[in-house]
C-alpha positions in Angstrom: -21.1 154.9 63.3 -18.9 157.5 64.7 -17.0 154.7 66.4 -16.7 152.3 63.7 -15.3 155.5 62.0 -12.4 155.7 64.5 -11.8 152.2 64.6 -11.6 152.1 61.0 -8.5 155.0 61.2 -7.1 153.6 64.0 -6.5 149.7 62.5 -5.5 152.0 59.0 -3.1 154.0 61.8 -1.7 150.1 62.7 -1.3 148.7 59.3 1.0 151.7 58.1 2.8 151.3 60.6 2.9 147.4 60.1 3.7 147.7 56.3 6.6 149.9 57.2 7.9 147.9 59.7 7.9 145.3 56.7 9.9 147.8 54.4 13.4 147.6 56.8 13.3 143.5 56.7 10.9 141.1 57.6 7.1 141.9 57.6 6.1 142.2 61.7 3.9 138.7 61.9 0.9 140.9 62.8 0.5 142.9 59.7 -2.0 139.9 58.1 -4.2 140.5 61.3 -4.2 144.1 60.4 -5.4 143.8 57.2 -7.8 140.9 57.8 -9.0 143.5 60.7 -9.0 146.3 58.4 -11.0 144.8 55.6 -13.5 143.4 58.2 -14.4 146.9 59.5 -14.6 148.3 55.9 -17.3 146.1 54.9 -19.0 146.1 58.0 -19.1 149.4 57.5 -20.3 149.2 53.7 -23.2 147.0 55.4 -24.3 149.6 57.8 -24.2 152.3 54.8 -26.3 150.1 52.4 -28.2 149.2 55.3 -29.2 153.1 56.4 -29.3 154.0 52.6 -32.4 151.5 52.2 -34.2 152.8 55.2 -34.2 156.2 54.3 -37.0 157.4 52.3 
């Protein structure tokens, strides 16, 4: 989890860089993979949370 964690900030880190790139002219074409990237890793990690959650007693 600890990994997933730092992915999580580091594809964040990307996409604010991405969207302000996008504020001075043209969005950078890889800003949509950031944020289909981003919201991938959020609810994987969502999953893994409900996932432990139940397990525990």
């Amino acid at each position: 989890m600890m990994h997933a964690a730092g992915q999580a900030r580091r594809i964040g880190v990307n996409l604010n860089q991405a969207v302000a790139a996008g504020h001075s002219g043209e969005p950078p074409p890889e800003l949509w993979c950031y944020i289909e990237a981003a919201a991938r890793t959020v609810q994987h990690l969502d999953d893994l949370g409900e996932e432990i959650r139940r397990r525990l007693p």
